[in-house]
Backbone and ligand atoms as CSV (ligand in chain L), in Angstrom:
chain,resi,resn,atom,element,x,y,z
A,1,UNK,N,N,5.740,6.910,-35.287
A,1,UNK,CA,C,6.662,6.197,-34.400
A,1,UNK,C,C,6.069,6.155,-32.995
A,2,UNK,N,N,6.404,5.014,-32.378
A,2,UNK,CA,C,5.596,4.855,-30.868
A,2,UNK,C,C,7.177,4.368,-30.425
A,3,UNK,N,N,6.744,4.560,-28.668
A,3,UNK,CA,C,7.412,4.561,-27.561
A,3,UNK,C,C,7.372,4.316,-26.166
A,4,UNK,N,N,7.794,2.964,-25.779
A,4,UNK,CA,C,7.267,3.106,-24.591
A,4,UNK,C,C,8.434,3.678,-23.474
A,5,UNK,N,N,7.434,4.163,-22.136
A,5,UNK,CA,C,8.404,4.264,-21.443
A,5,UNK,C,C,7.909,3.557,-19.851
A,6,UNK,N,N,9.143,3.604,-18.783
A,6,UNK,CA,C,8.626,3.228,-17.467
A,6,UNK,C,C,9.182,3.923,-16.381
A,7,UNK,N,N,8.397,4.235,-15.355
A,7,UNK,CA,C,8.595,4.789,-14.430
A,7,UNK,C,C,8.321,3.871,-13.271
A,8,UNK,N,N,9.445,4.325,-11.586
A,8,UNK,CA,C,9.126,3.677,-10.365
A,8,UNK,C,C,8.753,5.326,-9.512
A,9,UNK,N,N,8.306,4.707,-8.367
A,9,UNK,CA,C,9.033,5.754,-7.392
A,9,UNK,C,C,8.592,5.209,-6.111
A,10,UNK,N,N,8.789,5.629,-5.233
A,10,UNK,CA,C,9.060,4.776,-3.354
A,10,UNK,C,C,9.223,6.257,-2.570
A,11,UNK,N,N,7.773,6.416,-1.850
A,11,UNK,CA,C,8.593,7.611,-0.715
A,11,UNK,C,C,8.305,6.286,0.543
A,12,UNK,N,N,8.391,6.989,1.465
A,12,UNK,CA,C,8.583,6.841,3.037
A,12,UNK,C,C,6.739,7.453,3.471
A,13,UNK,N,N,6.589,6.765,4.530
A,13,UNK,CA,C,5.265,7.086,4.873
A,13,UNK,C,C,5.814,7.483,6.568
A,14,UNK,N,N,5.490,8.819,6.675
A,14,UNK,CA,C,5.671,9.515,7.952
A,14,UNK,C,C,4.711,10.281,8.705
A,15,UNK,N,N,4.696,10.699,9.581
A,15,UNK,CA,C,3.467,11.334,10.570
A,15,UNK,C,C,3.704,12.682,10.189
A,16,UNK,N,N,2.545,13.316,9.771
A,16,UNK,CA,C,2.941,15.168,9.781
A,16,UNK,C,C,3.491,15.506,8.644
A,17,UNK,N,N,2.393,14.473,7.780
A,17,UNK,CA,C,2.467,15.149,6.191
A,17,UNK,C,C,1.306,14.447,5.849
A,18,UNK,N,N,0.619,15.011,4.803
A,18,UNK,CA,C,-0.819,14.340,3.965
A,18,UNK,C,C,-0.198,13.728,3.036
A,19,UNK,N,N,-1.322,13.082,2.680
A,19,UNK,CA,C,-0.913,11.688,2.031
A,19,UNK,C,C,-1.767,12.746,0.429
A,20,UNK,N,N,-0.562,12.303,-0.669
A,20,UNK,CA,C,-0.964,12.835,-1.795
A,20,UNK,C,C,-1.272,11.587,-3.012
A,21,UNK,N,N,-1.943,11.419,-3.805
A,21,UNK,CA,C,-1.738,9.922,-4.560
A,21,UNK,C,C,-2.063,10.461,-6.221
A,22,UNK,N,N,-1.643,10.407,-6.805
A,22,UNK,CA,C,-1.991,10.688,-8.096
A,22,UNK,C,C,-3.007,12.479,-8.102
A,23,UNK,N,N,-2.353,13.251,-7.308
A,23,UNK,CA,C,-3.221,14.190,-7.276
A,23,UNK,C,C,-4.082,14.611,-6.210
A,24,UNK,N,N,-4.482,13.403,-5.928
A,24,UNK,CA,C,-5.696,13.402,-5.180
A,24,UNK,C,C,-5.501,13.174,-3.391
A,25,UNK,N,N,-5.683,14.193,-2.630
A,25,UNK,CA,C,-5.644,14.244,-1.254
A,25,UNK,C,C,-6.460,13.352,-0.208
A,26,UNK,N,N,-5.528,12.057,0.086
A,26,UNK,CA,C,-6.793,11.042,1.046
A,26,UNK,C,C,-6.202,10.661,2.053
A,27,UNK,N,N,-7.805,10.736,3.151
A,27,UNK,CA,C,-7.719,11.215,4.408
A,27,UNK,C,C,-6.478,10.000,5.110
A,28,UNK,N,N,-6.085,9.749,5.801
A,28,UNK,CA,C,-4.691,8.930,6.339
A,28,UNK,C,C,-4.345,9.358,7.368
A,29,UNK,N,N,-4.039,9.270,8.283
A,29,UNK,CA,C,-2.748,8.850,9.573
A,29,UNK,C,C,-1.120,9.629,8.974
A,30,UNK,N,N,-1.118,9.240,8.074
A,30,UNK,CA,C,0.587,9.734,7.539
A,30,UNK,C,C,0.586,10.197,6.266
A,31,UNK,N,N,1.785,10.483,5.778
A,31,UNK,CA,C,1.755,11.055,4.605
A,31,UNK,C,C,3.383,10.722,3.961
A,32,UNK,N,N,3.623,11.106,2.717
A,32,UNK,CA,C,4.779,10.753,1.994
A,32,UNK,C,C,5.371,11.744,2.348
A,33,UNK,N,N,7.116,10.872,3.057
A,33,UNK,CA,C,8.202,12.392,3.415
A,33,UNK,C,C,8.835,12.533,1.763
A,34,UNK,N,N,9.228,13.745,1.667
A,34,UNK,CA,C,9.873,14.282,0.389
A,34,UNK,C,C,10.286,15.711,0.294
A,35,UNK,N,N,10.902,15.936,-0.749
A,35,UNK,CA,C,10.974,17.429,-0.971
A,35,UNK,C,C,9.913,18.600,-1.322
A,36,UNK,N,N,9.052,16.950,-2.050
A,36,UNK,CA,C,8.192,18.053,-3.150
A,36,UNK,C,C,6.849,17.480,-2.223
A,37,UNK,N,N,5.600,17.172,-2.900
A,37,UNK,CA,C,4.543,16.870,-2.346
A,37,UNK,C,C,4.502,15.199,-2.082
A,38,UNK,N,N,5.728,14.605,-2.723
A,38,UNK,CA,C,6.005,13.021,-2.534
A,38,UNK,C,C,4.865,11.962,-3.176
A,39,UNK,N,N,4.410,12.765,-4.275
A,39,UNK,CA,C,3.479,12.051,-4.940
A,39,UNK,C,C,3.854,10.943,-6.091
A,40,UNK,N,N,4.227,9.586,-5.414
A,40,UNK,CA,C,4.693,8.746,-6.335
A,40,UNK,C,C,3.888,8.576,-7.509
A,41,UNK,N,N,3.011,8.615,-7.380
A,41,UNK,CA,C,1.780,8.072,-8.535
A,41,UNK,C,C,2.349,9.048,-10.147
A,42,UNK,N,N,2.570,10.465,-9.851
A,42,UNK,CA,C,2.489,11.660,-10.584
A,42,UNK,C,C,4.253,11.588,-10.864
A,43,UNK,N,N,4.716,10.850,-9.953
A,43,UNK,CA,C,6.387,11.161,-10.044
A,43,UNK,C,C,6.567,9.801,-10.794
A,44,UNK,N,N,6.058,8.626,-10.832
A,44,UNK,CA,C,6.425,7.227,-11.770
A,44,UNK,C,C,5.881,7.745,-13.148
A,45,UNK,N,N,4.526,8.372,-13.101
A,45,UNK,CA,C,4.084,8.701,-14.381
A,45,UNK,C,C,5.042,9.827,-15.543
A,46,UNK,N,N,5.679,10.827,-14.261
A,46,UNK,CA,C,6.552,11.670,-15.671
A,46,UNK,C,C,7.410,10.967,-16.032
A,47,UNK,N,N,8.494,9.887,-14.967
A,47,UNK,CA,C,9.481,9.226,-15.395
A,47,UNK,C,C,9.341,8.151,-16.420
A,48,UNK,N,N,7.689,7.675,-16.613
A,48,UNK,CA,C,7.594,7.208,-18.038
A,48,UNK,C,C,7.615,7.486,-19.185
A,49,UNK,N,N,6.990,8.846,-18.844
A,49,UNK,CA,C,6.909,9.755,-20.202
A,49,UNK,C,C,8.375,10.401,-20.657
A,50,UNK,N,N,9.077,10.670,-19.418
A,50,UNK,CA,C,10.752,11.214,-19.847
A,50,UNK,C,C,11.801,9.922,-20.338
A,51,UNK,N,N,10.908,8.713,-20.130
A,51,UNK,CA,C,11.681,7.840,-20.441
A,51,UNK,C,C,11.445,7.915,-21.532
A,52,UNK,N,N,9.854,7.631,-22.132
A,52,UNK,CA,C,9.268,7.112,-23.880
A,52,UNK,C,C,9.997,8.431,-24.693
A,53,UNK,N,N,10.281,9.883,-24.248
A,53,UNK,CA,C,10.633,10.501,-25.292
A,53,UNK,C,C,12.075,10.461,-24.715
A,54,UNK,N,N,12.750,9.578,-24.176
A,54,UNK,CA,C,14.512,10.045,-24.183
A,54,UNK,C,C,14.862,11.107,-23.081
A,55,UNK,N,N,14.086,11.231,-22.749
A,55,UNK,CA,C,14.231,12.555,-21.972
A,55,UNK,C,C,15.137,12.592,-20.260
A,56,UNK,N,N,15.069,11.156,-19.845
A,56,UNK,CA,C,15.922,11.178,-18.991
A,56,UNK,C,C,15.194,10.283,-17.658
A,57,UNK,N,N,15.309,11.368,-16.388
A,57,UNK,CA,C,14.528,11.213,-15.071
A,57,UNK,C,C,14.594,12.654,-14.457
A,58,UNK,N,N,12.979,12.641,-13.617
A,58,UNK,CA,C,12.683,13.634,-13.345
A,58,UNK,C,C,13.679,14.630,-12.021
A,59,UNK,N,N,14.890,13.326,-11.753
A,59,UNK,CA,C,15.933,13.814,-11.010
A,59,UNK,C,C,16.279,14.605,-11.838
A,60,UNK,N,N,16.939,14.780,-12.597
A,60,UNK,CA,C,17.925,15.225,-13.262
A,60,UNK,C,C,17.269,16.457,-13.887
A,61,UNK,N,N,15.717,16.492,-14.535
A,61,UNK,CA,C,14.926,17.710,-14.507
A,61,UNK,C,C,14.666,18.759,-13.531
A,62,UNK,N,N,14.273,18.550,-12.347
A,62,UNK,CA,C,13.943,18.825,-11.007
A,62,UNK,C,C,14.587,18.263,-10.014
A,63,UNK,N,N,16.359,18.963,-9.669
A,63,UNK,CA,C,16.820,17.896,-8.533
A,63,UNK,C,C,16.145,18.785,-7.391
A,64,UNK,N,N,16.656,17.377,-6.580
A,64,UNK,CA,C,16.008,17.877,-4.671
A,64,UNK,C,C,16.875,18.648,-4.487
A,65,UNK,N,N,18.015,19.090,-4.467
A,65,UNK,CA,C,18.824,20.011,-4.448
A,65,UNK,C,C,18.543,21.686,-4.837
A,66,UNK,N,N,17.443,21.758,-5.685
A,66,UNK,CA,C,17.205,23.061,-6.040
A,66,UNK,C,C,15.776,23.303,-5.081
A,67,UNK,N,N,16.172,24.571,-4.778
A,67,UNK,CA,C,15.246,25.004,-3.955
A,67,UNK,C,C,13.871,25.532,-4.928
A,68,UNK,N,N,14.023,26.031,-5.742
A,68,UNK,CA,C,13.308,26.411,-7.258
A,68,UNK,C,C,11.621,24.929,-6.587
A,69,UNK,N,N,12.094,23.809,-6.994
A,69,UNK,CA,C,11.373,22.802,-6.846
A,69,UNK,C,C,10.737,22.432,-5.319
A,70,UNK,N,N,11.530,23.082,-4.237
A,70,UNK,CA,C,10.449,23.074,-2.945
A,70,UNK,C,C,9.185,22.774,-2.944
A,71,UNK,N,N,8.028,21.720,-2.757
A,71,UNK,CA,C,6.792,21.732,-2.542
A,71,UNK,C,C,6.423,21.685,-3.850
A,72,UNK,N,N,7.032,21.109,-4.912
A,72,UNK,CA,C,6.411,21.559,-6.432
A,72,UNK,C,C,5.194,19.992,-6.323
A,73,UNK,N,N,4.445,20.389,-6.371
A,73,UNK,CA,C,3.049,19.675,-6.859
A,73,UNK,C,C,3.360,18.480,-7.750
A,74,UNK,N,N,2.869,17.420,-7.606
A,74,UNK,CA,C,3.111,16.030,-9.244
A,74,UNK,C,C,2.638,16.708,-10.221
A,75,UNK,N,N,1.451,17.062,-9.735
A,75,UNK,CA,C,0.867,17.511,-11.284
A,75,UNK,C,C,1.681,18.749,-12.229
A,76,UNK,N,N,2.059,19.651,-11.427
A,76,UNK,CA,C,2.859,20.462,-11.909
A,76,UNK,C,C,3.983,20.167,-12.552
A,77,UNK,N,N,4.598,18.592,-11.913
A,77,UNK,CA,C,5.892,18.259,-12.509
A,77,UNK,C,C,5.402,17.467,-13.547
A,78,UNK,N,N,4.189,16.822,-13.908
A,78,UNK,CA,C,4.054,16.388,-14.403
A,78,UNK,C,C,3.737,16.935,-15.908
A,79,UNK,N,N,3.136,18.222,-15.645
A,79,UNK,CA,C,2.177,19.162,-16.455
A,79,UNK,C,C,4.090,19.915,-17.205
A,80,UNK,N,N,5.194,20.145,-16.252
A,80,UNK,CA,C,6.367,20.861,-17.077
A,80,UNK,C,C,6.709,19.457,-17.508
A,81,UNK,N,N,6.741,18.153,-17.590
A,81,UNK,CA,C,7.313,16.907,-18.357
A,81,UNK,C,C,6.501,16.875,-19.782
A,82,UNK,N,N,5.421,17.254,-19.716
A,82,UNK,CA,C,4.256,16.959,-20.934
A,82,UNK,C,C,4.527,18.012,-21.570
A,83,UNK,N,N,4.817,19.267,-21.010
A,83,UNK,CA,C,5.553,20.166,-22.081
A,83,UNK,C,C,6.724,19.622,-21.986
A,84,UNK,N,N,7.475,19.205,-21.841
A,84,UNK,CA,C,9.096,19.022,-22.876
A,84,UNK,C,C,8.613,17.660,-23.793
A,85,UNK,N,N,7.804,16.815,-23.581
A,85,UNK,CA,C,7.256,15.790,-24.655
A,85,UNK,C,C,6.820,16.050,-26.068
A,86,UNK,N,N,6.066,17.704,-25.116
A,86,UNK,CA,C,5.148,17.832,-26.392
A,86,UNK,C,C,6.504,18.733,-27.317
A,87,UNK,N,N,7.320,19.080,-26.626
A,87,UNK,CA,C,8.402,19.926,-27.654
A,87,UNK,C,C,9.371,19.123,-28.780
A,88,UNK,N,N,8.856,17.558,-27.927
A,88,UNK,CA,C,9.509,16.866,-28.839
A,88,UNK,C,C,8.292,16.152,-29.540
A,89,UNK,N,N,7.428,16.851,-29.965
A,89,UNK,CA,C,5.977,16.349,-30.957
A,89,UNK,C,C,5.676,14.968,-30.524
A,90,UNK,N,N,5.721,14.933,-28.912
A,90,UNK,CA,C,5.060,13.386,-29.016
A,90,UNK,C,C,4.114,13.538,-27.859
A,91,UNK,N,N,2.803,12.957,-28.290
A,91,UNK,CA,C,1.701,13.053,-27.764
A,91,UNK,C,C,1.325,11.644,-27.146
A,92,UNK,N,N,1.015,11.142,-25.684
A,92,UNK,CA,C,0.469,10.235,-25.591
A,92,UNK,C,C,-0.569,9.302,-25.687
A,93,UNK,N,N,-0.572,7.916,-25.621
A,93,UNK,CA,C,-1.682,7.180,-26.009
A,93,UNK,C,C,-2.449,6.201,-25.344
A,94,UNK,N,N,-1.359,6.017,-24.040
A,94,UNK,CA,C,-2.034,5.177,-23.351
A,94,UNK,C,C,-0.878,5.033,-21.955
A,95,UNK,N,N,-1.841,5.048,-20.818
A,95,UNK,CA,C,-0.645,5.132,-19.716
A,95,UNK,C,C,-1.381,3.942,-18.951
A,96,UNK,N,N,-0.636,2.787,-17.934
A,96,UNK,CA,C,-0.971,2.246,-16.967
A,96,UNK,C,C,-0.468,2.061,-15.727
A,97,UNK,N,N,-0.915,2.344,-14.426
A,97,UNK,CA,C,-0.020,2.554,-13.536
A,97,UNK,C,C,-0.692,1.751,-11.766
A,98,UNK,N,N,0.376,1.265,-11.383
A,98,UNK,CA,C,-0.091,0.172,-10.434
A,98,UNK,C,C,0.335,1.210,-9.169
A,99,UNK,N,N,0.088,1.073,-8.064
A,99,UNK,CA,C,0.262,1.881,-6.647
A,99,UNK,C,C,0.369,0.307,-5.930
A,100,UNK,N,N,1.406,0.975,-5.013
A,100,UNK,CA,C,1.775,-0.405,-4.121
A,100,UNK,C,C,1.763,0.121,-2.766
A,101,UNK,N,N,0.541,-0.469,-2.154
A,101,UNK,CA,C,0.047,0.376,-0.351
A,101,UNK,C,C,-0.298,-0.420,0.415
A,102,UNK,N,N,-0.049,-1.201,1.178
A,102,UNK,CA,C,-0.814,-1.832,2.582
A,102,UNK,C,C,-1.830,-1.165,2.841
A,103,UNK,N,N,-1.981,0.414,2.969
A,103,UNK,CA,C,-2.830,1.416,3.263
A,103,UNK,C,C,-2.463,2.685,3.111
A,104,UNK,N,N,-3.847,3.640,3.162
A,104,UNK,CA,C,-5.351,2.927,2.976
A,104,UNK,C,C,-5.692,2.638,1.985
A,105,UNK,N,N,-7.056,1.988,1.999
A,105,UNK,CA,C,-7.856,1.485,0.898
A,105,UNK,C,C,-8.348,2.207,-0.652
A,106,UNK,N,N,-7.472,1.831,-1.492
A,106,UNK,CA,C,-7.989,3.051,-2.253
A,106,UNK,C,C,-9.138,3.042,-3.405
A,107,UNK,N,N,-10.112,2.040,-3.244
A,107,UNK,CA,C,-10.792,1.645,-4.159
A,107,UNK,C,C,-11.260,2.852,-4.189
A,108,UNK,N,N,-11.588,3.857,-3.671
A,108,UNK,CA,C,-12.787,4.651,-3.607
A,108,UNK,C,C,-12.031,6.361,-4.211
A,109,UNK,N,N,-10.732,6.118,-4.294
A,109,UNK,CA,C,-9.848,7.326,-4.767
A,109,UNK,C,C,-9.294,6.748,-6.391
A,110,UNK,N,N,-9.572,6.115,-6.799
A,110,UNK,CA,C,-9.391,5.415,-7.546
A,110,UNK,C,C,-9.614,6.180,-9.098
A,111,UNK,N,N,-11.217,6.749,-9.090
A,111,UNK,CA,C,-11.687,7.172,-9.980
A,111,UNK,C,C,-11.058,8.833,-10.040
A,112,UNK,N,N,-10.587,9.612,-8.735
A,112,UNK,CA,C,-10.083,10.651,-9.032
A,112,UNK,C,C,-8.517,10.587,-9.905
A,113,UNK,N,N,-7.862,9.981,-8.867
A,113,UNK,CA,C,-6.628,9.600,-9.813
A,113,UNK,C,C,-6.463,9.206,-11.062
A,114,UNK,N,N,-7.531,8.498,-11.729
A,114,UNK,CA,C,-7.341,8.295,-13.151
A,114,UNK,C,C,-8.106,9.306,-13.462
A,115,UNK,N,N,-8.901,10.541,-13.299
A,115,UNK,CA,C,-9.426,11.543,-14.171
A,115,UNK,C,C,-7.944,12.610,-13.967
A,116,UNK,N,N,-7.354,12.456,-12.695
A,116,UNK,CA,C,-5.798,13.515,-12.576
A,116,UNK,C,C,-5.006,13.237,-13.804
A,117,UNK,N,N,-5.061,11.844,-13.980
A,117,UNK,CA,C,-3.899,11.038,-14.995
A,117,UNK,C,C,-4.269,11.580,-16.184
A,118,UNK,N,N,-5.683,11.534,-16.664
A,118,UNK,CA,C,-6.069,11.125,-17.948
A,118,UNK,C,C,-6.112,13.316,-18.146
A,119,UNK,N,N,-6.171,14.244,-17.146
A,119,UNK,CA,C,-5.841,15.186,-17.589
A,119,UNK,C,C,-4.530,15.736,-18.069
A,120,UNK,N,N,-4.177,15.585,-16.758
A,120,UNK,CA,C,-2.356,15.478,-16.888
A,120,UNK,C,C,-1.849,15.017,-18.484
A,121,UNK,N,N,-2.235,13.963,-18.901
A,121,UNK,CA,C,-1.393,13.358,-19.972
A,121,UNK,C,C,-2.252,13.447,-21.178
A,122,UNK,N,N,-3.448,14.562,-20.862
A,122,UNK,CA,C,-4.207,14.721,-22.278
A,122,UNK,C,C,-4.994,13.892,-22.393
A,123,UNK,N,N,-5.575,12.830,-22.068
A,123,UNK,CA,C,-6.000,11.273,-22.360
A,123,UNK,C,C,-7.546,11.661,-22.268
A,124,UNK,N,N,-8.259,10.533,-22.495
A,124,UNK,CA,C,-9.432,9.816,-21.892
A,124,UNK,C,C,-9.524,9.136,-20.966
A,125,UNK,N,N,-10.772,9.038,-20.253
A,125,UNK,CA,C,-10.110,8.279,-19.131
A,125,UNK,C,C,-9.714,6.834,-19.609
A,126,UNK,N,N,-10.771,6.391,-20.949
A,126,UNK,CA,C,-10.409,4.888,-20.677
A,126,UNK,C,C,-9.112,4.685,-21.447
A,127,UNK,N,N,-8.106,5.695,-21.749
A,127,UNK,CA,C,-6.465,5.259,-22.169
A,127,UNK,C,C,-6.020,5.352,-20.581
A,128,UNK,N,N,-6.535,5.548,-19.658
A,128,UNK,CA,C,-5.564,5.390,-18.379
A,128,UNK,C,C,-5.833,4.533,-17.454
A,129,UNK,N,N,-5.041,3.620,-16.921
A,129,UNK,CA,C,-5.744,2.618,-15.870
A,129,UNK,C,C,-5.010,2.505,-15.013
A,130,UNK,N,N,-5.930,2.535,-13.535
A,130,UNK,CA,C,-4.950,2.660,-12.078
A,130,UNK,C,C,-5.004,1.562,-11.452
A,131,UNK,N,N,-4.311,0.466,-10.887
A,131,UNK,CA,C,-4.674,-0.594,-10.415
A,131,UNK,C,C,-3.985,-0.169,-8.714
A,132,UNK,N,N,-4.603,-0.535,-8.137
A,132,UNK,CA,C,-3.861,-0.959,-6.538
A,132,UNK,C,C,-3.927,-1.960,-6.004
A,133,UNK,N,N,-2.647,-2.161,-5.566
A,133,UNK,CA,C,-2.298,-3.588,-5.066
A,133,UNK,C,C,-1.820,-3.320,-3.514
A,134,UNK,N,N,-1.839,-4.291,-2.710
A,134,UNK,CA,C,-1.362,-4.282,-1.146
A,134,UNK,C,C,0.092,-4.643,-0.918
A,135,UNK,N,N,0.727,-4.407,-0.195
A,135,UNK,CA,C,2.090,-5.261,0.051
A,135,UNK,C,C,1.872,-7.260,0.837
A,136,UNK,N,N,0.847,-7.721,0.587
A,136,UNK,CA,C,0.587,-8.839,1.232
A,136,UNK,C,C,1.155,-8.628,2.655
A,137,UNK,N,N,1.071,-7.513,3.724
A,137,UNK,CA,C,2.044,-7.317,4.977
A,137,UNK,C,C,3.647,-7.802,5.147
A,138,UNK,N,N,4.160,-8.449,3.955
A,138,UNK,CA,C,5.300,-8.293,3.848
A,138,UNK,C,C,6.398,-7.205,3.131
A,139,UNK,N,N,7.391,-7.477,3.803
A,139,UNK,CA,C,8.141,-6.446,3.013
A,139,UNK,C,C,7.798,-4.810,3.369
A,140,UNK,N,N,9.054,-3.957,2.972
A,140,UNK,CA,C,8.255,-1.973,3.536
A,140,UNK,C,C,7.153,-2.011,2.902
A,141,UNK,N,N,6.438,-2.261,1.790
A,141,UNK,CA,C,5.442,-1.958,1.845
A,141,UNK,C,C,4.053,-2.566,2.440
A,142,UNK,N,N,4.328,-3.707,3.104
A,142,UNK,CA,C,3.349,-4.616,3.739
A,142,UNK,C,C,3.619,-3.847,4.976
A,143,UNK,N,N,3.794,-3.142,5.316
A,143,UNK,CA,C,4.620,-3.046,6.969
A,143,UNK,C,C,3.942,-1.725,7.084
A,144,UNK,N,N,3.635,-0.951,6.212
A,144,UNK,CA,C,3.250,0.312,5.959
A,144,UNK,C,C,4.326,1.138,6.101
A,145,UNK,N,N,5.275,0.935,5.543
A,145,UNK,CA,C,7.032,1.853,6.071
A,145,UNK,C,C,6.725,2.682,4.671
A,146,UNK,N,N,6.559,2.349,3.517
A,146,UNK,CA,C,6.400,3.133,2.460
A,146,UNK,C,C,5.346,3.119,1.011
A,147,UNK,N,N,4.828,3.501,0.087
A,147,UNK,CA,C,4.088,3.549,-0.928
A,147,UNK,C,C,4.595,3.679,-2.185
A,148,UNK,N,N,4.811,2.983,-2.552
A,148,UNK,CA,C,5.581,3.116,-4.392
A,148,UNK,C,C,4.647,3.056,-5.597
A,149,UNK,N,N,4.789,3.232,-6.775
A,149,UNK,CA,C,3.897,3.390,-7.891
A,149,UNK,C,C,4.407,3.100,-9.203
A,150,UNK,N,N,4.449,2.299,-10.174
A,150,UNK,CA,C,4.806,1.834,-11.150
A,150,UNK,C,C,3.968,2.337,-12.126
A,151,UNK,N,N,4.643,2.694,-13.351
A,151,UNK,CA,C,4.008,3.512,-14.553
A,151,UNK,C,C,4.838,2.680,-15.823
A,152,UNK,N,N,3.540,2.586,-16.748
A,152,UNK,CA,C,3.994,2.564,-18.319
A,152,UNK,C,C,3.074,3.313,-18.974
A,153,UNK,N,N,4.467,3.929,-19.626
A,153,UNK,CA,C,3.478,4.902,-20.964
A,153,UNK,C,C,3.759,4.836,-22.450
A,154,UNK,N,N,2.855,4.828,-23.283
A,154,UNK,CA,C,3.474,4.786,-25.045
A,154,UNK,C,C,3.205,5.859,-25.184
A,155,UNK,N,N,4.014,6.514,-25.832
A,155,UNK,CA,C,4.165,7.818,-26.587
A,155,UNK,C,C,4.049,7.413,-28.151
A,156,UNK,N,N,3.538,8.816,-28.725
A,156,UNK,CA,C,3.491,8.423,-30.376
A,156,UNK,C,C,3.848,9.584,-30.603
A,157,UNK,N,N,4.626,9.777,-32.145
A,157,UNK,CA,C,4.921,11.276,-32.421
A,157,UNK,C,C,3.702,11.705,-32.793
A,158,UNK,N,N,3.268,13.174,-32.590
A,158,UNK,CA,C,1.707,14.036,-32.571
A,158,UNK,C,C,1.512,13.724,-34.215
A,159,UNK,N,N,2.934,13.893,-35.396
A,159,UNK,CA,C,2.739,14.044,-36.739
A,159,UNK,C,C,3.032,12.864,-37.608
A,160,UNK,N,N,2.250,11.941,-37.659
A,160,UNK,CA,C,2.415,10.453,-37.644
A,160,UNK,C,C,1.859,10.718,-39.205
A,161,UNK,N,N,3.228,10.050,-40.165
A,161,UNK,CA,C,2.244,9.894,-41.182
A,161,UNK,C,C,3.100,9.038,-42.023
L,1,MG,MG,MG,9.398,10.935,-5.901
């Protein structure tokens, strides 16, 4: 049995925080405000995977409300989502995920984030693909007000037969 799922997420881009993207720490002017490390890239990607197995949103796993989750890392949230997937025997097969930034440029962070992804979710790299796109200067994200990240993932059960 296969499954897809999809994830969003949107922080705020503010002064006096680093900028986190799929893992990977790049150099910037500002950074994503949040509770946790505000890593949309890592936060659209579990909400695909909690979507493909039923599982919900990573609100409702990890609210901002619990202090427990303070500063919790994507990857970390991502790494406790892949265990509750895998508890439900489903292993992934292929993830794709778009980043939406006016700035900066991320051709060159590009290749870390999909080796973060393709660990994170067990993969190869070539089941994971990162695309980045600009806000054309319109709109919060043309304006540089914020950074969002769109995820799809198929899940398959691990015992396929
Ligand atoms: Mg988030």
């Amino acid at each position: 049995m296969q499954r897809v799922g999809i994830g969003h997420d949107t922080h705020r881009l503010v002064e006096g925080r680093s900028l986190i993207l799929g893992g990977a720490a790049i150099p910037f002017d500002r950074g994503l405000a949040g509770h946790s490390d505000a890593d949309v890239v890592m936060h659209a990607v579990a909400d695909a995977v909690l979507g493909a197995s039923g599982l919900g949103d990573i609100g409702e796993h990890f609210p901002d409300t619990d202090p427990a989750w303070q500063g919790i890392s994507g990857e970390t949230l991502l790494a406790r989502v892949m265990d509750l997937a895998r508890l439900g025997n489903w292993r992934v097969v292929n993830a794709d995920v778009i980043i939406h930034a006016q700035a900066p440029k991320l051709l060159e962070y590009k290749p870390t984030i999909r080796a973060n992804l393709a660990r994170g979710l067990g993969l190869n790299l070539i089941e994971v693909n990162v695309k980045a796109k600009t806000g054309e200067h319109v709109g919060p994200i043309g304006r540089g007000e914020a950074i969002a990240a769109e995820a799809v993932v198929l899940l398959e059960t691990a015992d396929r037969r």
